[in-house]
C-alpha positions as CSV (number, residue, x, y, z in Angstrom):
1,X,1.7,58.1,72.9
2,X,-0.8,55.0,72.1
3,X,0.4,52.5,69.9
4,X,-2.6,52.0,67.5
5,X,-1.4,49.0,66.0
6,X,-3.9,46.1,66.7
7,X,-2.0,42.3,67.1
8,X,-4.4,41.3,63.7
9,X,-2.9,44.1,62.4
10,X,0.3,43.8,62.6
11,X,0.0,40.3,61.3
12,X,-1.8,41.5,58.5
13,X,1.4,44.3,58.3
14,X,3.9,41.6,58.6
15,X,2.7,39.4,55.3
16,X,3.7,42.2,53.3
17,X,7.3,42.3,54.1
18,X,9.6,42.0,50.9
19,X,11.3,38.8,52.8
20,X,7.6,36.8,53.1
21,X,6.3,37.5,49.5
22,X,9.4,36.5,48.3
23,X,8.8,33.0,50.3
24,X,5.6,33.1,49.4
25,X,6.8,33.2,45.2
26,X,9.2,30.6,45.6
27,X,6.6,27.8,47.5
28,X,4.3,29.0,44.8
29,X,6.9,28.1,41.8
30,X,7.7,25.3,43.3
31,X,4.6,23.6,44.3
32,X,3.0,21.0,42.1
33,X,0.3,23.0,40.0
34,X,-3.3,21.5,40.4
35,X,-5.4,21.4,37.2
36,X,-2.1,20.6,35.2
37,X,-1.4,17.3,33.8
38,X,1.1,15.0,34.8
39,X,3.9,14.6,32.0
40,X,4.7,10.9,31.9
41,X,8.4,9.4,32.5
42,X,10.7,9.0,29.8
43,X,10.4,4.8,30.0
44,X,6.6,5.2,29.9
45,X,6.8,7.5,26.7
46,X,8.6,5.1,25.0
47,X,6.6,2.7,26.1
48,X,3.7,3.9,24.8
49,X,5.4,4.7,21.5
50,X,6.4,1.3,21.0
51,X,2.7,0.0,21.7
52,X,1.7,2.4,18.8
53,X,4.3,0.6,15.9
54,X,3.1,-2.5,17.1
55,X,-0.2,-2.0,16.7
56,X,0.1,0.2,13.2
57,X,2.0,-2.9,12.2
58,X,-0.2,-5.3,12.9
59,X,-2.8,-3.6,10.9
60,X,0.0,-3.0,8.1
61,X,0.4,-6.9,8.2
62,X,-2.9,-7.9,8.3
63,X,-3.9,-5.7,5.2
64,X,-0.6,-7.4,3.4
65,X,-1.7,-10.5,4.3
66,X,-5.6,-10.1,2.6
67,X,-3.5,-8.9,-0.7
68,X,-1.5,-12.2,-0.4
69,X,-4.9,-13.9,-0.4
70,X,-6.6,-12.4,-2.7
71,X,-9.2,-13.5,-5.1
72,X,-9.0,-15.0,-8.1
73,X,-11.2,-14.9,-11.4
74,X,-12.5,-18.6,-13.6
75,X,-10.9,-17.3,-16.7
76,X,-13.4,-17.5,-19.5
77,X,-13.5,-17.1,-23.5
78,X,-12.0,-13.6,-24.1
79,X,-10.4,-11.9,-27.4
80,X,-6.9,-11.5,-25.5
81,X,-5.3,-12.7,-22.6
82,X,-2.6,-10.3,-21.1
83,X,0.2,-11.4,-19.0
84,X,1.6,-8.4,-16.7
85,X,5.4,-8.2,-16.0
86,X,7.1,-9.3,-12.7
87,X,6.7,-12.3,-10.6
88,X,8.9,-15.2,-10.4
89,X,7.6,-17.0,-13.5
90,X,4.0,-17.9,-12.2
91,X,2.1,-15.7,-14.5
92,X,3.4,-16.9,-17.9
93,X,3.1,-20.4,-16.6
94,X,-0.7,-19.8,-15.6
95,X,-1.2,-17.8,-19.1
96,X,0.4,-20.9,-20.9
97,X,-2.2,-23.5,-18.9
98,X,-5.1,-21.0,-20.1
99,X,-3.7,-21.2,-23.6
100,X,-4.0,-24.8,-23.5
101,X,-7.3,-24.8,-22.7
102,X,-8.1,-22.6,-25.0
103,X,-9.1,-18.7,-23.3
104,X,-7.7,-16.3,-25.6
105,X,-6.2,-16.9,-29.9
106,X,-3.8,-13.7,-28.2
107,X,-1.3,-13.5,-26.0
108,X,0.3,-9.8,-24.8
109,X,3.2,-10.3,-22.7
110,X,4.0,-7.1,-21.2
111,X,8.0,-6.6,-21.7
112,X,8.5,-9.7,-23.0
113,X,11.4,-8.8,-24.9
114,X,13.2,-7.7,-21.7
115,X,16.2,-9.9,-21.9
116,X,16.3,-11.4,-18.2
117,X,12.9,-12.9,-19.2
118,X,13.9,-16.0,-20.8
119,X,11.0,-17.5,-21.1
120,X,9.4,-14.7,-22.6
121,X,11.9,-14.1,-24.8
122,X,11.4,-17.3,-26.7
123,X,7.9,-17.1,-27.1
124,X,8.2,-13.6,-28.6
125,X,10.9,-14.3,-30.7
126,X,9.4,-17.4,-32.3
127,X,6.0,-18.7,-34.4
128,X,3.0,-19.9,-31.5
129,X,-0.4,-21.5,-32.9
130,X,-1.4,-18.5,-31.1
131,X,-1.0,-14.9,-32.0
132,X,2.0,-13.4,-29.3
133,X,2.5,-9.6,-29.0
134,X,4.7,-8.2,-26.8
135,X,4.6,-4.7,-26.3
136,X,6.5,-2.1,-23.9
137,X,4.2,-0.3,-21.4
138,X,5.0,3.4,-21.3
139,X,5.8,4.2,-18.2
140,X,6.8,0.4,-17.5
141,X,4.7,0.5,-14.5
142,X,1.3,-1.0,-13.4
143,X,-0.2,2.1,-14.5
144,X,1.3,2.0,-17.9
145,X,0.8,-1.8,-18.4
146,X,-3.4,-0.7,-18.2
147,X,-2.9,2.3,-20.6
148,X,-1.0,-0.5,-22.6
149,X,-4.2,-2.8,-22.6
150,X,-6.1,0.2,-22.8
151,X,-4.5,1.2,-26.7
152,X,-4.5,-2.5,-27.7
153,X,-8.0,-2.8,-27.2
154,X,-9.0,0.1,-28.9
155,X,-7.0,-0.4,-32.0
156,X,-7.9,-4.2,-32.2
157,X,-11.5,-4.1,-31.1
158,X,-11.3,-6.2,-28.4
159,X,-14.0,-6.2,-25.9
160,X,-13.0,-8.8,-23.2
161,X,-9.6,-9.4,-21.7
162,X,-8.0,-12.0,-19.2
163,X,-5.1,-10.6,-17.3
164,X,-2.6,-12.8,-15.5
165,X,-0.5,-11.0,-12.5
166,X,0.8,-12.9,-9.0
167,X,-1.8,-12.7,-6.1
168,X,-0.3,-9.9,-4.4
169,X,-0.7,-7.6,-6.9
170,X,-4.4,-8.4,-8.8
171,X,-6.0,-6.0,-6.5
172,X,-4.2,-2.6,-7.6
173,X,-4.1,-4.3,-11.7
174,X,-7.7,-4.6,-11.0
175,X,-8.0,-0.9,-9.9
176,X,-6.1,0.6,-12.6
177,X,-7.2,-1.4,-15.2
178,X,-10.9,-0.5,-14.4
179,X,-10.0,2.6,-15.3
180,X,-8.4,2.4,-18.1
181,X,-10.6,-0.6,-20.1
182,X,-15.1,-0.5,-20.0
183,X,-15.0,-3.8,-21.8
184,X,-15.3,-7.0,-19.8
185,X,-12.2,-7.8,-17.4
186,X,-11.2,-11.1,-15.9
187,X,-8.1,-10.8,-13.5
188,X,-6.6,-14.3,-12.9
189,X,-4.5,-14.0,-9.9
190,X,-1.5,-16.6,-9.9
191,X,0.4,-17.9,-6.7
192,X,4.2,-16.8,-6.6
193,X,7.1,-19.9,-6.8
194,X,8.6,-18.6,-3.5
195,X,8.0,-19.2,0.0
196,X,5.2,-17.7,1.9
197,X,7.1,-14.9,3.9
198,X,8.9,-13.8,1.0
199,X,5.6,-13.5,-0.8
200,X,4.0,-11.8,2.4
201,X,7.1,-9.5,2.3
202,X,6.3,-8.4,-1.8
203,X,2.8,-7.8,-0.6
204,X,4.1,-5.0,2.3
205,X,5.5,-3.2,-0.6
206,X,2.3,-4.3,-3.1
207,X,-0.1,-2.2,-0.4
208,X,1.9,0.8,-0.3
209,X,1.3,1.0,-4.3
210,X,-2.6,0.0,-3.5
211,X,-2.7,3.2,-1.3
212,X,-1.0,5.4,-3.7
213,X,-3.3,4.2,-6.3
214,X,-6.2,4.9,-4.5
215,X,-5.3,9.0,-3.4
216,X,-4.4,9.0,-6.7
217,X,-6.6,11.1,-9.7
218,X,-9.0,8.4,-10.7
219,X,-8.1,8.5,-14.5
220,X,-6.1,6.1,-16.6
């Protein structure tokens, strides 16, 4: 009897074996898949990761940093002159040099009565050649200190107003008050008592309020 099986075909016979396609899977599995992209090392990830805080706080600081130098306002004739709450005592002390030179015949101390604010206190509590009013901002917050200004204005027909905050946080009063008060608005920005970094340091937290403000509904 002829043996019709060619040599090519019995090498073409022998690659289907269950033994050589089951070498043939596990070569396949096993070699490195061409096309795919190369997952990087656990050091380089983290690596990477670091370069991305650094360079998201960078930006972070460099955005505090233009808050801590904002701009400030020449204060000019106006019916009131409002001094916001917070700071380290800067912002009465700059309302008190306006008063001298004669801005405003009213001050508004936001929470003045708020009895760790000495200062304050006093000048609430006693007669000024100036009118002093010292009202309590519902919610006590940025927000409510420009709805404050906001209700005084309308009830006492004022249409210009000087505001007195710290540097680091005239650019969100700015913002909110613009929404709140149409009249004429002068924001004096006064430098904080303290040393820079700590001042730097309120300004971090100042821009995280900035960018709430701005997602924010843009109502009073």
């Amino acid at each position: 009897m002829v043996d019709l099986v060619t040599p090519k075909a019995g090498r073409w016979w022998s690659r289907l074996r269950p033994s050589r396609l089951l070498g043939d899977a596990r070569r396949q599995a096993t070699a490195p898949q061409v096309g795919r992209g190369r997952r990087w090392p656990p050091g380089r990830r983290i690596l990477g990761l670091g370069l991305v805080v650094v360079v998201l706080g960078g930006l972070w600081g460099i955005a505090a940093g233009v808050l801590v130098q904002a701009s400030t306002d020449t204060a000019h004739p106006a019916d009131a002159l409002v001094v916001f709450a917070g700071g380290r005592g800067e912002r009465l002390s700059k309302a008190l040099v306006l008063l001298q030179q004669q801005v405003a015949p009213v001050l508004v101390i936001s929470n003045g009565r708020d009895a760790r604010w000495q200062a304050a206190n006093q000048l609430c509590a006693s007669r000024q050649r100036f009118e002093v009013l010292c009202p309590q901002p519902d919610p006590d917050t940025t927000r409510g200190e420009a709805r404050m200004v906001r209700d005084l204005a309308a009830r006492r027909g004022w249409r210009s107003v000087v505001v007195v905050t710290s540097t680091y946080h005239a650019r969100r009063a700015q913002l909110l008050l613009r929404r709140c008060f149409d009249g004429q608005l002068q924001i004096v920005a006064a430098p904080p008592h303290e040393q820079w970094l700590r001042t730097w340091a309120r300004a971090n937290v100042e821009l995280a309020g900035l960018i709430r403000a701005l997602v924010t509904a843009p109502d009073c």
